[in-house]
N, C-alpha and C positions, 0 to 999 in steps of 0.2 A: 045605541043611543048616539045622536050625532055630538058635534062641537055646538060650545054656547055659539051666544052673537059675537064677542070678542076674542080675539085669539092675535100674538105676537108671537115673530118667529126669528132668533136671530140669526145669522150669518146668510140671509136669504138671497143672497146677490147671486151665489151659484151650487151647483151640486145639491146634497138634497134638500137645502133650505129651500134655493130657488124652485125644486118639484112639489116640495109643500104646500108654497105657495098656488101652485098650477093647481095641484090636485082637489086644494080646500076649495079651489075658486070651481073645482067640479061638480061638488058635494051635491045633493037632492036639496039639502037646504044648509045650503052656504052659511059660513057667518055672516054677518053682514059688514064689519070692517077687519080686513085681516093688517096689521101692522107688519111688514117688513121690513128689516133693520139691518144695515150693511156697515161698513166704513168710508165706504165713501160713493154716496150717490150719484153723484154727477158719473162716474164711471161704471154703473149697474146698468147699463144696455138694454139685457135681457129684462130685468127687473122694469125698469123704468116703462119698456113699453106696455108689459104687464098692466100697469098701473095706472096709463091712459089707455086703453083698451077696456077694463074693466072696473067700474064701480066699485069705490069701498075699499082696494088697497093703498095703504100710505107709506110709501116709501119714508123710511126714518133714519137720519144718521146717529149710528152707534158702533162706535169701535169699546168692545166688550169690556178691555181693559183699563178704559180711560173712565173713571167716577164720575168728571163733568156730565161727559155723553150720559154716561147711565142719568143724570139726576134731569137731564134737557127731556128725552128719549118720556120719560115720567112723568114730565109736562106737558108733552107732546100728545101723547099717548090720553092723557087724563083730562088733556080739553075736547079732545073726542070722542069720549065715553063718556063723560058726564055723572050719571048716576047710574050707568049700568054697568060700569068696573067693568073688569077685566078675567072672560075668562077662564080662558089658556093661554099659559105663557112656555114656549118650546125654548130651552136652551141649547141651541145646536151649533150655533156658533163653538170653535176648539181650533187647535193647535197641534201637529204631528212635526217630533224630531223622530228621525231615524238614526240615531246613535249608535244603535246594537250594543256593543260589549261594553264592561263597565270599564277598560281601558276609555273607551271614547266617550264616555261621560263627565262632563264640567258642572258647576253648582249654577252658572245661568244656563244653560239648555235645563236643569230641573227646574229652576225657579222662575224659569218663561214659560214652562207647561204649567206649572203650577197657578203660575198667574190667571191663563189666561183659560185653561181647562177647569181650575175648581174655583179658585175665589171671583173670577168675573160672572160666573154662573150666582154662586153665591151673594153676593154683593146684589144685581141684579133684581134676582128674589127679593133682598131684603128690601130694594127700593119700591119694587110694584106691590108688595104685599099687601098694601090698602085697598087697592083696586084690584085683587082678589080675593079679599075681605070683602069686598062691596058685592060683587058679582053672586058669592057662594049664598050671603044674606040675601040679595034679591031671587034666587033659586034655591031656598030653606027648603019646597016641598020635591024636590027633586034630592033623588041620594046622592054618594060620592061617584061622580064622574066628570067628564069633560062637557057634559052638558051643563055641572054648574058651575066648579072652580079645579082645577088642576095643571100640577107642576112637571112636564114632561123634560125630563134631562136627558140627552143626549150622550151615554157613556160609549163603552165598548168591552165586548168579552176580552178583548186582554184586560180587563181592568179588575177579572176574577182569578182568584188567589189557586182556586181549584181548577181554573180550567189552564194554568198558565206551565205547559211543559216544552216550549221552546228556550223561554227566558229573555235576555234581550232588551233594547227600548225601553231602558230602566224610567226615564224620565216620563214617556206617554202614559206607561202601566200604573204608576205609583202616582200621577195626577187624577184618576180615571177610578183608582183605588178611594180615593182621597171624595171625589164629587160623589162615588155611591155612601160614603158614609155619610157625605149632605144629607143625600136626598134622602136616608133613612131618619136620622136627625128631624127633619122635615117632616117626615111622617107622623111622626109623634109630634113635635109641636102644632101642627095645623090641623089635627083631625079634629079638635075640638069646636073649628070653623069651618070644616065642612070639606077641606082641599084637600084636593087627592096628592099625592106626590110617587112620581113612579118613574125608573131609570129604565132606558131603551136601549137595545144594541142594534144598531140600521143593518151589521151586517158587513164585509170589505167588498166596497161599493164603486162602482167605475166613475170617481172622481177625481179630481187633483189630489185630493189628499191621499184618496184607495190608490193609485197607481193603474198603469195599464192592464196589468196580471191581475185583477179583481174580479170575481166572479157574477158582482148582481149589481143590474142597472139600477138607476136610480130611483126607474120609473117601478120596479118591481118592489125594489126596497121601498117609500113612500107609500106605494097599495099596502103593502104590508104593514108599516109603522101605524096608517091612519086605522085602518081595520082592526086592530091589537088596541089603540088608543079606545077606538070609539066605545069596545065589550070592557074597558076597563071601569072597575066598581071599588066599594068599599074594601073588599075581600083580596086585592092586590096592591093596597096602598102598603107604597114602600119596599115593592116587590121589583125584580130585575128580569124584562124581557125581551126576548129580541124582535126581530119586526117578521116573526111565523108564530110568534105568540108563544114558544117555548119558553119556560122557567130558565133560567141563567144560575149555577151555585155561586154562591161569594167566593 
């Protein structure tokens, strides 16, 4: 089942928001406006010609952790949609310290991942939630998926408890820890309007943030994320998966 007509994606300016972008704009049937959200526009290059080039994407400034943006980004977003809400919202947008040992951990490097990894996701949500409230009601005879309303967040398998036998990067794990128990949270308040809400692991992906020693492109990982999103249903709301569709344990 594909993506509705609306879908936002943040941190799109590069790596795999910016492939999201590409790849939605490949789809058999596209949304019809996809929202891209950066920090700062005027310096999204890539994005920006995206955006003249093809129909229907809106470049939007938002830097994740700043409330103003989120509440501008909502108006932005809400005078283009009108009455057909909004409906997928990708939280990809984050933040990697590489700290390693807990000698080398300070309480801002935790509380700048924290910021910017769980409550700007959170917060976020909490502001567009009307307009996927509106989206999921105008797709009532449609079940729970991204074709009517759903909340894609952006984690990472170190952000599982079970799968964590290195240790390390106290600060990314324990933010990453933090946004799954959102999106579970999530799960349960929204089912009764119809929103899916489901945590993804892209994968350590050849980005700025993956590093050079990363094993999957972006282009690989993004096939994978949209293809896992699009077979996502009721039966995985609130579920942890990575972008090959495997179960993730908490």
């Amino acid at each position: 089942m594909a993506f509705g007509k609306t879908v936002l994606v943040t941190g799109a300016n590069r790596g795999i928001g910016l492939e999201l972008v590409k790849q939605l704009l490949k789809q058999p049937n596209r949304p019809e406006i996809i929202f891209a959200t950066c920090r700062s526009p005027d310096g999204a290059t890539d994005l920006k010609k995206i955006a003249e080039e093809h129909k229907g994407v809106e470049v939007i400034k938002l830097d994740v952790g700043n409330l103003d943006d989120v509440k501008s980004a909502f108006e932005t977003v809400k005078s283009h949609v009108g009455d057909k809400g909004l409906n997928v919202l990708i939280n990809n947008a984050g933040i990697l310290h590489l700290e390693g040992r807990l000698q080398d951990v300070t309480p801002e490097l935790m509380m700048e991942s924290y910021r910017i990894n769980t409550i700007a996701p959170t917060m976020i949500i909490k502001e567009f939630l009307p307009l996927l409230q509106q989206a999921a009601k105008n797709e009532s005879s449609k079940p729970m998926s991204c074709a009517r309303a759903a909340v894609l967040n952006m984690s990472s398998k170190v952000g599982s408890i079970d799968d964590n036998s290195s240790g390390r990067n106290y600060s990314y794990r324990c933010s990453k820890i933090a946004l799954n128990m959102v999106n579970k949270n999530l799960s349960i308040e929204l089912k009764s309007d119809g929103i899916l809400a489901v945590v993804l692991h892209p994968g350590w992906v050849q980005t700025d943030m993956g590093g050079g020693r990363a094993i999957t492109s972006t282009t690989e990982c993004v096939e994978g994320l949209l293809r896992v999103s699009e077979g996502l249903g009721e039966k995985d709301n609130g579920l942890f998966y990575d972008f090959k569709g495997k179960l993730i344990p908490w």
